[in-house]
DOMI-967059 format. One record per residue: x, y, z of N, C-alpha, C in turn. Coordinates in pm, whole numbers, padded with zeros to 5 digits, always signed. Example, Ala and Ser with C-alpha at 12.3 -4.5 7.8 and 13.67 -1.06 7.14 Angstrom:
2
+01319-00569+00780+01230-00450+00780+01320-00330+00780
+01285-00225+00708+01367-00106+00714+01290+00003+00787
END
This chain:
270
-02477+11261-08474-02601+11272-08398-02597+11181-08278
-02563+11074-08282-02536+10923-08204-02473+11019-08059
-02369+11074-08152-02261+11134-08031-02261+11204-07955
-02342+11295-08000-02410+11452-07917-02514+11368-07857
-02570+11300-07866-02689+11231-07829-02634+11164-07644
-02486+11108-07668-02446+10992-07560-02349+11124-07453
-02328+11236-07526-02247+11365-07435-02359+11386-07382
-02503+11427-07469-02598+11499-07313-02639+11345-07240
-02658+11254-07253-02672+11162-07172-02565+11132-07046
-02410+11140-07118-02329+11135-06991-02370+11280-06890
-02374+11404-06992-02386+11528-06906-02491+11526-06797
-02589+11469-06840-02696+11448-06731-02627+11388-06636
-02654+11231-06655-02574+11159-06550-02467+11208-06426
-02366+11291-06493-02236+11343-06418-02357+11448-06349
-02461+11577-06392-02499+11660-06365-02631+11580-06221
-02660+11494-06268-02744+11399-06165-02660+11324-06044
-02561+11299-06078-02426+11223-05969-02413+11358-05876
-02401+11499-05912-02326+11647-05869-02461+11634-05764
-02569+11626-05863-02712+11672-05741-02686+11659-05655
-02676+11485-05635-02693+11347-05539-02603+11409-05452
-02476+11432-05463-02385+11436-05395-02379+11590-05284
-02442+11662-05396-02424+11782-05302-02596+11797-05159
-02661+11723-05230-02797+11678-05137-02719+11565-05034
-02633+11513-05029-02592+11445-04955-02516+11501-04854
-02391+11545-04927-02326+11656-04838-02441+11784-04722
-02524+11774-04744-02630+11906-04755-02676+11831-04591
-02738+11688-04626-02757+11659-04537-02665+11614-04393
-02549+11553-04444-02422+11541-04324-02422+11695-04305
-02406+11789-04362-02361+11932-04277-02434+11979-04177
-02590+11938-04182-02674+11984-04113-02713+11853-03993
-02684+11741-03995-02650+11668-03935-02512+11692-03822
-02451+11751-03854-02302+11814-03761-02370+11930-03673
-02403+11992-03782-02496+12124-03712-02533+12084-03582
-02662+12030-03619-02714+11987-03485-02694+11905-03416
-02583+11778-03421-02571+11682-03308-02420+11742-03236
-02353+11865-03325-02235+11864-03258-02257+11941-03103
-02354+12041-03116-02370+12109-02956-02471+12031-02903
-02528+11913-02914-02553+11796-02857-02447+11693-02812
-02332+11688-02892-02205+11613-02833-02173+11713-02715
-02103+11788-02714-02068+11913-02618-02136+11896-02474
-02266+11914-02501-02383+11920-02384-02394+11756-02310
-02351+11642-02364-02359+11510-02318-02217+11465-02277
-02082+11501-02312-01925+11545-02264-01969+11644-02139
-02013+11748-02099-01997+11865-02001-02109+11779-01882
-02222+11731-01967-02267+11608-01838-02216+11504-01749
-02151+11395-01864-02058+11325-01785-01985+11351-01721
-01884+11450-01718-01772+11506-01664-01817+11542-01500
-01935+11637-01527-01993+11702-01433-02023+11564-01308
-02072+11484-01384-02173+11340-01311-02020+11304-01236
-01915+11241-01317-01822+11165-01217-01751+11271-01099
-01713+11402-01186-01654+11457-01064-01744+11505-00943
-01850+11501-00959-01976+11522-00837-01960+11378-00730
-01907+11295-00821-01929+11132-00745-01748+11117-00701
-01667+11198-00747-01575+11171-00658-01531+11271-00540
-01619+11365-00536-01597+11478-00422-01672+11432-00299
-01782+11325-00332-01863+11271-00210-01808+11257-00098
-01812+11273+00039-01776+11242+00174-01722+11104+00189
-01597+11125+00239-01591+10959+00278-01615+10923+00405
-01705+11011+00463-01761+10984+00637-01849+10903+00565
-01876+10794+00671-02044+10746+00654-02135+10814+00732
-02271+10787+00664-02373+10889+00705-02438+10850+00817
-02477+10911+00911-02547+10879+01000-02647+10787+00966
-02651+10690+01057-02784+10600+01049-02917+10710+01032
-03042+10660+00942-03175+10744+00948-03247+10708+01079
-03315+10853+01106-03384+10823+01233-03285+10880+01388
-03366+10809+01479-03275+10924+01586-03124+10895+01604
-03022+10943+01704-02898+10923+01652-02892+10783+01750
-02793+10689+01704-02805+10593+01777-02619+10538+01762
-02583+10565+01903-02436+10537+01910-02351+10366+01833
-02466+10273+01893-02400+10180+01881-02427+10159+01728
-02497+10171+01670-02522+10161+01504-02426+10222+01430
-02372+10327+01472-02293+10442+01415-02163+10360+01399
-02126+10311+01545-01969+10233+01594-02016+10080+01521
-02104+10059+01472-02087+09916+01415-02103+09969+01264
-02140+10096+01200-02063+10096+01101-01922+10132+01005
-01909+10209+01116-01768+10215+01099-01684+10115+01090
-01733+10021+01178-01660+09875+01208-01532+09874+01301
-01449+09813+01357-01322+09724+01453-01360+09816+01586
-01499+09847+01639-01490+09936+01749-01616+09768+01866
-01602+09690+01810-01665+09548+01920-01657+09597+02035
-01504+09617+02115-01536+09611+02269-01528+09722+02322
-01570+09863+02236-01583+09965+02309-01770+09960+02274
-01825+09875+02170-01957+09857+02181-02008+09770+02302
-01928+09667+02365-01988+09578+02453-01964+09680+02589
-01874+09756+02609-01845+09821+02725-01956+09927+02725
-02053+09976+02615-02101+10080+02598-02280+09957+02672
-02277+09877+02644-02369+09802+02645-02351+09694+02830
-02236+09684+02847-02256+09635+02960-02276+09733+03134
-02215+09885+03075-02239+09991+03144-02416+10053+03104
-02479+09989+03016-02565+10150+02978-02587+10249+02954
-02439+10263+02905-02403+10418+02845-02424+10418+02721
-02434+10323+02631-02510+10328+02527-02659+10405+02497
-02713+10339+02592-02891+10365+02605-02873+10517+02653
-02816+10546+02753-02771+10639+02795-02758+10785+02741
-02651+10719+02656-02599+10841+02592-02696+10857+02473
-02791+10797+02398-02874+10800+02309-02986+10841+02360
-03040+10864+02492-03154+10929+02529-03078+11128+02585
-03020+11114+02627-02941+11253+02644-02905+11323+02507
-02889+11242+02373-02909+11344+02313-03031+11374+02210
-03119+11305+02236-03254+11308+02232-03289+11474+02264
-03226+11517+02375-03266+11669+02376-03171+11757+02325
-03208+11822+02300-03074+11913+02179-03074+12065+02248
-03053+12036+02374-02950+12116+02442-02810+12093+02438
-02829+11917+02461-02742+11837+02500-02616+11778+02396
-02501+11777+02404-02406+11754+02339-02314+11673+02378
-02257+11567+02305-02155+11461+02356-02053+11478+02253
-01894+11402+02295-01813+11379+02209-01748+11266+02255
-01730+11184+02198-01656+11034+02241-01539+11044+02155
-01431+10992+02240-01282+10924+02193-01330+10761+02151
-01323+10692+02094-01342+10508+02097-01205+10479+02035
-01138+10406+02094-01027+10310+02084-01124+10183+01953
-00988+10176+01905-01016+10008+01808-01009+09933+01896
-01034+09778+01836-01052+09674+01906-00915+09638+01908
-00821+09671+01826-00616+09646+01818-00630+09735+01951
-00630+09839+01987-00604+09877+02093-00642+09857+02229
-00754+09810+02229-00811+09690+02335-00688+09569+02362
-00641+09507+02270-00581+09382+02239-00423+09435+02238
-00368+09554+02264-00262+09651+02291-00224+09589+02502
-00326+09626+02520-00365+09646+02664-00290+09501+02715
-00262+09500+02861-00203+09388+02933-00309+09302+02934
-00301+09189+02908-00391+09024+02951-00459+09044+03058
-00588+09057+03071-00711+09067+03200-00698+09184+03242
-00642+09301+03207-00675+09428+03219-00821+09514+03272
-00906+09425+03142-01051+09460+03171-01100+09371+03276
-01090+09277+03193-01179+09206+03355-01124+09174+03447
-00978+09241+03536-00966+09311+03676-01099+09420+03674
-01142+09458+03638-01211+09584+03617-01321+09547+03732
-01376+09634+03809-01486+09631+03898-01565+09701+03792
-01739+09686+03834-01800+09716+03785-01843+09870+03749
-01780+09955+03880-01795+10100+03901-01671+10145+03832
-01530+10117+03829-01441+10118+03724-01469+10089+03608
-01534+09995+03595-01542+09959+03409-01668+10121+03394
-01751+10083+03471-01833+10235+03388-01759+10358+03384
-01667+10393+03501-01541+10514+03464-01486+10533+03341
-01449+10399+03344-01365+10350+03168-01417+10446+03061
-01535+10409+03061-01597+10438+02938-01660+10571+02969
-01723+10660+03068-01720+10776+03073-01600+10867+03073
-01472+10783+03117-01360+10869+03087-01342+10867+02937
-01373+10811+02846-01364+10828+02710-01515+10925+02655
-01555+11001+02708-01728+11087+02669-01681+11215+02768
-01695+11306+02639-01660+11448+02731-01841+11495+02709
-01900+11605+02810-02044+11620+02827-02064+11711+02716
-01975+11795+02652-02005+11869+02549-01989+11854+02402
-02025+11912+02312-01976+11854+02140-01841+11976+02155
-01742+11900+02065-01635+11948+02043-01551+11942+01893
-01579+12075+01842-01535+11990+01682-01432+11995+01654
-01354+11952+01573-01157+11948+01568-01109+12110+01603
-01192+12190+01529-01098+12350+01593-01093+12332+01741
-01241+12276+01776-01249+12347+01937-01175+12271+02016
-01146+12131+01943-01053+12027+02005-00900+12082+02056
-00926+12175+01911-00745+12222+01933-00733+12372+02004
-00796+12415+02061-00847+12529+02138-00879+12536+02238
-00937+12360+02284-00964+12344+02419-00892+12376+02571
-01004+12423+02658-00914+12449+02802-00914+12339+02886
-00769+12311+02916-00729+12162+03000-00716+12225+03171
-00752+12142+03214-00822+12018+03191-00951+11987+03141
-00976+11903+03024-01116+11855+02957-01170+11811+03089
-01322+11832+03061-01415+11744+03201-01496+11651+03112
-01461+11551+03166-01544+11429+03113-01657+11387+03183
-01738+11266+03169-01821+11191+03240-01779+11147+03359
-01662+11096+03350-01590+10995+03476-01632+11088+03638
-01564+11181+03573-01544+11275+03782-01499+11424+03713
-01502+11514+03827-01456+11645+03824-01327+11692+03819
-01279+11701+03686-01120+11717+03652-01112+11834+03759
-01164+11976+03789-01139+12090+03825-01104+12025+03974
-01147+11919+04039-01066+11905+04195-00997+11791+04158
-00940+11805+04025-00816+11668+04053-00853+11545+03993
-00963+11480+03966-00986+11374+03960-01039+11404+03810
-00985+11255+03755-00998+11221+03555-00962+11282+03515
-00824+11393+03525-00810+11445+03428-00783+11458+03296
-00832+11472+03193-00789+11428+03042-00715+11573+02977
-00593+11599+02944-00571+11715+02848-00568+11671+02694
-00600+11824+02639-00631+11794+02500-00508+11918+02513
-00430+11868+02354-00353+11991+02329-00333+11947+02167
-00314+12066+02076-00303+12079+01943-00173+12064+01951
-00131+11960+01804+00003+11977+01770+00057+12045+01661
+00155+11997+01573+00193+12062+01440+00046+12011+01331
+00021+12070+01249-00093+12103+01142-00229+12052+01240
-00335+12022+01215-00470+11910+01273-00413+11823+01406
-00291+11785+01408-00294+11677+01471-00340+11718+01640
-00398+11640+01734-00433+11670+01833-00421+11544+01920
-00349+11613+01982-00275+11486+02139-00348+11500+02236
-00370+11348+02321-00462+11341+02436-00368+11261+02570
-00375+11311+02656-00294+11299+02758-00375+11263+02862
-00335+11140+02978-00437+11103+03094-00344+11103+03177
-00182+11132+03183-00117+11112+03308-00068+10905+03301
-00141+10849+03222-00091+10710+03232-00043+10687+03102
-00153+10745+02989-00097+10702+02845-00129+10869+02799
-00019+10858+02672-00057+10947+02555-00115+10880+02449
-00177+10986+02345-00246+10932+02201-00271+11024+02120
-00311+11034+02007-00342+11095+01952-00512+11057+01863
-00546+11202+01827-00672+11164+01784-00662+11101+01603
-00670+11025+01568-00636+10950+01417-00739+11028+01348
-00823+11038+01337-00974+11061+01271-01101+11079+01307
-01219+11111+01232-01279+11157+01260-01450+11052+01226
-01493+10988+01276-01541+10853+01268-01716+10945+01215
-01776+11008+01310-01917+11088+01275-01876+11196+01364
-01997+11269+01304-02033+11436+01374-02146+11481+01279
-02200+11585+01335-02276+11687+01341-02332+11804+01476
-02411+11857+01465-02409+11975+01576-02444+11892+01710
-02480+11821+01728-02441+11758+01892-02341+11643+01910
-02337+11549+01811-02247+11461+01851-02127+11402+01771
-02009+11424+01850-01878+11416+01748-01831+11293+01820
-01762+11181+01751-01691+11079+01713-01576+11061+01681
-01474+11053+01785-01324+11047+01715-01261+10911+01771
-01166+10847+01690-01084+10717+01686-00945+10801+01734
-00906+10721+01869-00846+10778+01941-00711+10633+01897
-00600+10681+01913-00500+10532+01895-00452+10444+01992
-00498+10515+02114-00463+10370+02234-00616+10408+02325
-00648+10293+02406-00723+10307+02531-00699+10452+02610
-00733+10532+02686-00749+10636+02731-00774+10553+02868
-00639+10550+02973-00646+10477+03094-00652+10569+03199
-00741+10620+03285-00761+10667+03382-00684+10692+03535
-00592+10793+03543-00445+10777+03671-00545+10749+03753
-00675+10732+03774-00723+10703+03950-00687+10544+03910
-00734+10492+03851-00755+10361+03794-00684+10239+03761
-00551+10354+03680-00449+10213+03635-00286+10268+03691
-00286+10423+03741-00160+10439+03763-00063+10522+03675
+00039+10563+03723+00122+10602+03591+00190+10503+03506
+00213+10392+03577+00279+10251+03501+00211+10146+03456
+00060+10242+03433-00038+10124+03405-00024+10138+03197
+00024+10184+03145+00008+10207+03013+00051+10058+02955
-00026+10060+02808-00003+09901+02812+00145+09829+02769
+00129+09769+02802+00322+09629+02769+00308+09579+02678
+00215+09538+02592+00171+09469+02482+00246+09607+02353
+00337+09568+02266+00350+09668+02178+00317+09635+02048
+00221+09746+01989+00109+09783+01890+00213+09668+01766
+00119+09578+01707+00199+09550+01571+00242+09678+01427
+00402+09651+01432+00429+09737+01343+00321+09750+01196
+00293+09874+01168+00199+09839+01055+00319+09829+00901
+00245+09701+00869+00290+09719+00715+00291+09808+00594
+00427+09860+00556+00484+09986+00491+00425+09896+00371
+00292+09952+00299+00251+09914+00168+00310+09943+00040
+00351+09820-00061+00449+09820-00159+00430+09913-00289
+00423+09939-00369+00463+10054-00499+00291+09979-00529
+00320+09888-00579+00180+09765-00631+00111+09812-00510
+00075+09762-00413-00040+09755-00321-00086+09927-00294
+00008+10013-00332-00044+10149-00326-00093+10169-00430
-00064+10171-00544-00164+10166-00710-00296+10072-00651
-00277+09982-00645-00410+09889-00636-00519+09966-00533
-00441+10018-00415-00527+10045-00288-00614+10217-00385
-00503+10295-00440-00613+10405-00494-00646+10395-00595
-00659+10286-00672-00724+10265-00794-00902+10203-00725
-00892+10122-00603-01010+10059-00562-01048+10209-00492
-00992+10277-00451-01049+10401-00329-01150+10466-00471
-01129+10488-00575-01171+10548-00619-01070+10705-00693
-00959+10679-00642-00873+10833-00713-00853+10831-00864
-00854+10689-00894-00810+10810-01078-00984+10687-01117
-01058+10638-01110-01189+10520-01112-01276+10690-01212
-01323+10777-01145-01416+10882-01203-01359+10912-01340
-01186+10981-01375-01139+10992-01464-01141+10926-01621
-01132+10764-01538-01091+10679-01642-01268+10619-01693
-01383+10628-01578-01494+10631-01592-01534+10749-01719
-01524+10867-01704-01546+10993-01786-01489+10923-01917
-01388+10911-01963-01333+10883-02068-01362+10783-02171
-01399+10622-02070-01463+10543-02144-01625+10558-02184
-01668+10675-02136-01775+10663-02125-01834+10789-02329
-01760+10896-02254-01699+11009-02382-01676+10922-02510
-01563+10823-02516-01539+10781-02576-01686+10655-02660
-01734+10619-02568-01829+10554-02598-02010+10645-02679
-01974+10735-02680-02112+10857-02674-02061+10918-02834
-01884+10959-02822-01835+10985-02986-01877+10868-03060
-01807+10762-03074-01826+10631-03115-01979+10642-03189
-02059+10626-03093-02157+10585-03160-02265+10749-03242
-02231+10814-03241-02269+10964-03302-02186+10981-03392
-02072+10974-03452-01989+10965-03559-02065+10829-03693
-02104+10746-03614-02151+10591-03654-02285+10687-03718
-02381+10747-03614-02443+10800-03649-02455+10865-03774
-02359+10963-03737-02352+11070-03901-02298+11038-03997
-02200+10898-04005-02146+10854-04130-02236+10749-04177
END
């Protein structure tokens, strides 16, 4: 009697352990159920979030408000003495009330401040005052010009300076092999490096030397000063340089982040 007595007692027990267990199980299954196409939907977010943040523009954006040249060239930054030349002529103010009307369209070449510092010792300030404002209208063509039309353009370009069509300032633009686009004054060549701002009236390009004017400096006026060789960056300083740019930063962002979202939802359901 004792014995049959302690079998249905274990039988319960084992039959009460089976409940427990399968009410348990019952609940993790339905727990998977629903947080797993909640994992899915918070993975296809992140993913979405970084690669949206690494397709972003690497132009900077126009200053808010009306367009304003010298703000633009001081954020870009190393453009100082094509800002003081823009400021000691008035072509700054200038050129920011002209395109105030949106008929009106500009495109500027700006030299760096290395290419200023390229140039022969007192170069500029030989400069008369009606020359130095040439200077800098020979670098401002009167129309917007965007890289196709750059490379399409009919030479001679007419700039600010004077009337290329009787001879005087002439600037040619000519397309080379892929984008690249060469600028020619008869004293120096260059090429256009990049593309600094734009939109539908006013385009911005970083030109690689001064743009010297044949009324002005001559054919042997190009500068004597030669450009410092740039430093061929090492295996290391190229990892480092696109790890800070941001090229593999979104990837490895997504992952720790995934990884961090499983983690704690697994924690969850166990």
């Amino acid at each position: 009697m004792w014995i049959l007595t302690n079998n249905t007692t274990c039988n319960n027990k084992t039959s009460l352990a089976t409940h427990y267990y399968i009410q348990l199980r019952s609940i993790f299954m339905m727990k998977q159920v629903l947080f797993f196409p909640f994992l899915l939907f918070l993975v296809f977010l992140i993913l979405h979030c970084t690669t949206s943040s690494a397709q972003s523009p690497a132009e900077s954006p126009a200053p808010s408000g009306p367009v304003d040249i010298i703000a633009i060239l001081k954020k870009a930054g190393h453009f100082a003495t094509f800002i003081r030349l823009l400021r000691n002529t008035d072509m700054g103010e200038q050129l920011n009330g002209q395109l105030k009307k949106s008929n009106l369209g500009r495109t500027l070449f700006v030299p760096t401040d290395s290419s200023f510092s390229s140039l022969k010792l007192g170069t500029l300030n030989a400069l008369t005052d009606k020359q130095e404002l040439q200077l800098v209208q020979f670098h401002i063509l009167p129309d917007f010009y965007s890289e196709l039309q750059l490379q399409t353009a009919t030479n001679p370009v007419h700039t600010l300076a004077g009337d290329s069509n009787a001879g005087h300032f002439q600037l040619n633009v000519t397309a080379a092999t892929g984008k690249e686009v060469n600028i020619t004054t008869g004293a120096v060549s260059t090429t256009v490096e990049k593309t600094i701002y734009t939109d539908e009236h006013l385009a911005v390009y970083q030109v690689g030397e001064v743009l010297l004017p044949l009324e002005i400096f001559g054919a042997a006026a190009s500068p004597t000063a030669s450009k410092p060789e740039k430093k061929r960056p090492s295996t290391e300083d190229a990892a480092t340089t696109s790890e800070s740019s941001g090229a593999f930063g979104p990837n490895r962002q997504a992952m720790t982040a995934i990884s961090s979202v499983v983690g704690s939802l697994f924690s969850f359901l166990l």
